[in-house]
Structure formats: C-alpha cells, structure tokens
C-alpha positions in Angstrom: 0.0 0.0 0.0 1.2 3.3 -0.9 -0.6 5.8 0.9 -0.5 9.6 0.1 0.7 12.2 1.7 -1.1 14.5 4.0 -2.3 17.6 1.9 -2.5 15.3 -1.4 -5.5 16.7 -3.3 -7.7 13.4 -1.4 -7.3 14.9 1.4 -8.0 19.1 1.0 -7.0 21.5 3.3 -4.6 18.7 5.2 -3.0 21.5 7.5 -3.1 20.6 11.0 -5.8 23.4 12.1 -7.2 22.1 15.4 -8.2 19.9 18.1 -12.4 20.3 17.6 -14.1 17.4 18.9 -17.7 19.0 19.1 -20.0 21.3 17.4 -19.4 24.2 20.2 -15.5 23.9 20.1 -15.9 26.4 17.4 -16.6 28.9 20.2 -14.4 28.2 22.8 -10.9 29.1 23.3 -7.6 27.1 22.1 -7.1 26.3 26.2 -10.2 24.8 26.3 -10.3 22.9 23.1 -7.2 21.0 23.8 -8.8 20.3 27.0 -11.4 18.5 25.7 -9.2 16.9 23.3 -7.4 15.3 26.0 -9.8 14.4 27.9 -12.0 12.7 25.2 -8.4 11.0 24.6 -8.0 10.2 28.1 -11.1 8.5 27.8 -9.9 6.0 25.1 -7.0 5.2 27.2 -9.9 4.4 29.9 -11.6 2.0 27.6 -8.2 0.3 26.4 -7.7 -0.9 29.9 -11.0 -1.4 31.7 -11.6 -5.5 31.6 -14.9 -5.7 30.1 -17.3 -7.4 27.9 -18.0 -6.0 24.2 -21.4 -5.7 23.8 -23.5 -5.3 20.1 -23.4 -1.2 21.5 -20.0 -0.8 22.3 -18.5 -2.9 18.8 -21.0 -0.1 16.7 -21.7 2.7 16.1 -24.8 4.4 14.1 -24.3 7.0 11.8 -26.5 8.7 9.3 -24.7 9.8 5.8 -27.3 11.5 3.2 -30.5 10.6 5.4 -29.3 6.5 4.7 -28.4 4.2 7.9 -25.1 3.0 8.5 -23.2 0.8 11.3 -19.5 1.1 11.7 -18.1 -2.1 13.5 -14.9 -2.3 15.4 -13.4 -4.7 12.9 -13.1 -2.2 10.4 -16.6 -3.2 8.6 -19.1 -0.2 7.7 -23.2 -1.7 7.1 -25.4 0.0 4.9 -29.0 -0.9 6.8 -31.4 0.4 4.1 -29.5 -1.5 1.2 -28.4 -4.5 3.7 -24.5 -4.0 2.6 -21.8 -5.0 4.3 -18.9 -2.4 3.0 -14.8 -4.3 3.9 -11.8 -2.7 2.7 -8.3 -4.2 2.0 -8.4 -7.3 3.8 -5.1 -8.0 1.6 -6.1 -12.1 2.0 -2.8 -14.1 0.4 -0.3 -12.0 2.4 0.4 -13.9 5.3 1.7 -16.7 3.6 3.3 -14.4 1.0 5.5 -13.1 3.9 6.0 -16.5 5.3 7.2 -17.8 2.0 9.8 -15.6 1.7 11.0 -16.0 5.2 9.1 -13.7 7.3 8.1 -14.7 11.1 4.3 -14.3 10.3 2.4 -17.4 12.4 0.6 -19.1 11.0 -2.8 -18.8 13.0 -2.9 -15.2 11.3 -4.1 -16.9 8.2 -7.7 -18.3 10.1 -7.8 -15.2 11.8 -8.4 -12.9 9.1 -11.5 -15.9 7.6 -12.5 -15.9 11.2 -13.2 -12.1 11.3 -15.1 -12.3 8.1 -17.0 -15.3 8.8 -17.7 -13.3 12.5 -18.9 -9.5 10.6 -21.3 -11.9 8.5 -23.1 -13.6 11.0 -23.6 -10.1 12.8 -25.3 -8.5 9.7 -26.5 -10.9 8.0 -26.0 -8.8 4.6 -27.7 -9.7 1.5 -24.5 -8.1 -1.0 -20.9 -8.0 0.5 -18.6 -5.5 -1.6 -15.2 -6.0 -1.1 -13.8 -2.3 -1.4 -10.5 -3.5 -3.2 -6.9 -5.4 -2.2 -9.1 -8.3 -1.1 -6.0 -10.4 -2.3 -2.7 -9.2 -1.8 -0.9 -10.1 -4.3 -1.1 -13.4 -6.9 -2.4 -16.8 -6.1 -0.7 -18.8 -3.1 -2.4 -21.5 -0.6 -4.8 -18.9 1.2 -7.0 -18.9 -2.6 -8.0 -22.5 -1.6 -9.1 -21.9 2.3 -10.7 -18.1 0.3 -12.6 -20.9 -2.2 -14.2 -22.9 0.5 -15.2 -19.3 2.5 -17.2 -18.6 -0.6 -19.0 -21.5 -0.8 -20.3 -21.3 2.8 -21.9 -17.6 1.8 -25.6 -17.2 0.5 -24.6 -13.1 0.1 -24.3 -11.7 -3.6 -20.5 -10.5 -3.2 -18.9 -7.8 -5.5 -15.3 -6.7 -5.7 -14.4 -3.0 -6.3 -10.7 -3.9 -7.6 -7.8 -2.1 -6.1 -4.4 -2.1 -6.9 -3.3 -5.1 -5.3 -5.9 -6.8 -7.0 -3.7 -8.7 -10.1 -5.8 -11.9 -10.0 -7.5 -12.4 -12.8 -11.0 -11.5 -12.8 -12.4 -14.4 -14.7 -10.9 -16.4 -11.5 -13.4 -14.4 -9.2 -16.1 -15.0 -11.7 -15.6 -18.8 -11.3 -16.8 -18.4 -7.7 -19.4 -16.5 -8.3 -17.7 -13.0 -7.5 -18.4 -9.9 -9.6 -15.6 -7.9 -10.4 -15.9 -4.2 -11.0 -13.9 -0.9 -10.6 -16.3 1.3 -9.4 -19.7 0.8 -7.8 -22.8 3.6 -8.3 -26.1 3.7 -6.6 -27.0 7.2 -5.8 -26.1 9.4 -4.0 -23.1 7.4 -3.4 -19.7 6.2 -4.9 -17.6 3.2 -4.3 -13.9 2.9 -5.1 -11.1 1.6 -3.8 -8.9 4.9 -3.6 -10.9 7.7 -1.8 -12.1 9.9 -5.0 -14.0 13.2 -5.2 -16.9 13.9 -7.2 -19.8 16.2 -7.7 -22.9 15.2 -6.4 -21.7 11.8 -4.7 -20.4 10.4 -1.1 -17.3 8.6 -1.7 -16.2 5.6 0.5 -13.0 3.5 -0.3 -10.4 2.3 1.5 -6.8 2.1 0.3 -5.0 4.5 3.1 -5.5 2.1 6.1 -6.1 5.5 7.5 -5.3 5.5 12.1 -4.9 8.4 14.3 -2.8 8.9 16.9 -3.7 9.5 20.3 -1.8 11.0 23.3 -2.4 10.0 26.9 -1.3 11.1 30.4 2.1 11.4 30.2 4.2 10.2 27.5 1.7 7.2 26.9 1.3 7.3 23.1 -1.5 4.8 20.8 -2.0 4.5 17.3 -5.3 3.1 16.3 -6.4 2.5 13.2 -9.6 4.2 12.4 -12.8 5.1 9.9 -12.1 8.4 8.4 -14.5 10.9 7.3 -14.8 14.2 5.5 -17.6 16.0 4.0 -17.9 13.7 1.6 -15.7 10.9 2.0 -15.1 8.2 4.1 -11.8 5.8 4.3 -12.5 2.6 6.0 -10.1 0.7 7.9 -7.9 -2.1 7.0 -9.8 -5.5 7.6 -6.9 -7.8 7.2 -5.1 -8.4 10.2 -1.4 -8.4 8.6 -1.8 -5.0 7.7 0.1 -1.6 8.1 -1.6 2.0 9.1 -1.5 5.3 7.6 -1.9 8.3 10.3 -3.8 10.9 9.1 -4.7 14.2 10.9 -8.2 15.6 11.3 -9.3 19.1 10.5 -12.1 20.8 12.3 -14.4 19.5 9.5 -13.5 15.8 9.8 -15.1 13.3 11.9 -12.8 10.3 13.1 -13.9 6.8 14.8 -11.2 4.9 16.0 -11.3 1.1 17.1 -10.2 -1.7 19.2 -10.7 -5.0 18.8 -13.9 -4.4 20.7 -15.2 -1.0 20.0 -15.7 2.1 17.8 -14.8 5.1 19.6 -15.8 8.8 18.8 -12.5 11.0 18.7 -13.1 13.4 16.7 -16.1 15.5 15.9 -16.9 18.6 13.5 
C-alpha cells in the first residue's frame, strides 16, 4: 500500500488546524479545546484498559450519511442498513503466507484469523451483498485462494469486488466463484472505489489509506489506532486484514474520526 501524503488533493486543506471534537469547540478558546481533546483522549485510554465485555453497542456505532443508515463495526466493517451491505476494505487475503514464504516470522494462525473475522462481521449482519472495497488479495495466487474458495462456498450473500491495486488476480478467477468484479460501484447518491475519490454530487467511501490516528495520553503514553475516516464527503475505512500496516492521518475541524479496538468504535473526533 502506498498511501498519500497528508495535503495530497484526497485529502484538501490537510493542515493541522485544530483539536475540535464537538460542534461548540468552534466557540471556545484554544485552552479549552485541547482540554477536551485530551480528555475525550484520556477516555480512550480508559476504555483500552477497563476488563470488560463487548457488547453489540459498544463494537458499533450508528451513523446517518445522506438521510441513509449505516453501522461502523470495530473490525473495520461499515453496514449500509437500508440497502443491507456490508462495505470491507483491504483485507489483503494471500499476504500472510506471502510473507512467510519468503521467510518472514508471520504465524501461522494469522491466516484463520483474518476468515475468522469475516465469517464473524457476516453472521452479525446478516447482509444480503458483500462488496469487497479493493486489495481483497494481496498479491497473486498462493495457498490462502483455496481456504478463500471454500469461505465462498459457505456464503448465501451476492459479493462484489471493487478492484484495487493489489488486485492482479484475474478476474475471470473471481467469476468462477461466483464473485463480480468491478472498478467502481454507483447507486446514488453514493460512490464506491477503492482509492478515496471526489466527485460532484456523490459520497465517496474506499479504503486504500489504512487510515489511524494517533492519540496521546497522560504522560508520555502514546497509541495509534487504526480508524474510519470521514470528511464531508468521504469516508476511508479501515484495513480488515489483520497483517496489515496504518496510515496516520490528521483531522481538521471538519472531519469526523472513529477509532477502534478490537472491541469497540470510539468517537474521537467531531466537527
């Protein structure tokens, strides 16, 4: 994944401007916005180390985009309600044992992990279309396209695959398990593509960036988290896959940013 930089024309107006995490930090001074930055921060760190059960409430959270329900889920999946579509980006499927082949210290169990997760975000939503939002497959075929064979014949949902640039399997091989595979996907008022794309009259959401923020705690305690993006009208989803990297990005006072744990979606930032 090359991701790009801050201030690339995806992301407009990339200065670091602010620390806004509601709509009245517009009116209150730069003391007291960084105070409530830090403590909605401190709160995260809270969460991180409280021993608790994850609940159906604390692994969403609702949003509305364009008056149309959607669920973000703490593995990185985003659920259109109103269409029933379960929305995963870069789950980069192939690239454990493409790292292990080549020597890397990659166990093994990360390869069931990543089939677990999906088989898990299914069962939750029961979605009748799954689109893969691109890098679905990291890179060509290796053992993982036999265990991703036998996932697909377990599913009853109509799955679609927005290509991205890691994508180099041939389509007609995702057409042999029933998979459509497209580069864009249309149904209005919104737009979905693998890298985050602007255009009039739609709300984009891709993935590509892997995009995380990073959080500071009491102290010198420092977290990086990967996170669901989102501008005014765009959103980046998470990374799925498990063997993945992160891209930090910064927010501006007009972005909203939902980080997660493996158990929960957290509100960080706010417009």
């Amino acid at each position: 994944m090359t991701a790009p930089p801050f201030g690339h024309p995806t992301f407009k107006g990339g200065q670091q401007i602010g620390k806004n995490i509601n709509e009245e930090a517009l009116l209150l001074s730069k003391e007291e916005n960084e105070f409530r930055w830090n403590r909605k921060k401190e709160v995260v760190f809270l969460l991180l180390n409280l021993n608790f059960t994850p609940t159906i409430e604390s692994m969403t959270h609702p949003i509305q985009i364009n008056d149309q329900n959607f669920v973000l889920h703490s593995t990185g999946a985003l659920f259109w309600k109103e269409e029933r579509m379960l929305l995963i980006s870069d789950v980069h499927l192939g690239k454990v044992s493409h790292f292990r082949k080549y020597g890397a210290a990659v166990p093994q169990q990360a390869i069931e992990k990543n089939f677990e997760l999906l088989t898990e975000i299914v069962s939750v939503f029961e979605p009748r279309t799954i689109c893969f939002l691109g890098d679905l497959f990291h890179s060509s075929l290796n053992s993982e396209w036999h265990r991703f064979e036998s996932w697909i014949s377990e599913q009853t949902s109509k799955i679609i695959l927005v290509a991205g640039n890691h994508d180099i399997i041939s389509p007609l091989k995702y057409e042999d398990i029933g998979i459509l595979v497209i580069q864009e996907l249309v149904l209005p008022p919104f737009l979905m593509t693998h890298h985050p794309e602007e255009r009039n009259g739609y709300f984009n959401f891709s993935g590509h960036i892997h995009p995380a923020i990073k959080l500071k705690g009491m102290g010198r305690q420092l977290l990086k988290l990967p996170c669901f993006f989102k501008k005014q009208q765009q959103m980046v989803l998470p990374a799925f896959g498990e063997f993945t990297g992160t891209h930090i990005l910064t927010p501006t006072k007009e972005d909203e940013v939902y980080a997660i744990t493996k158990n929960e979606v957290i509100l960080v930032a706010k417009k």
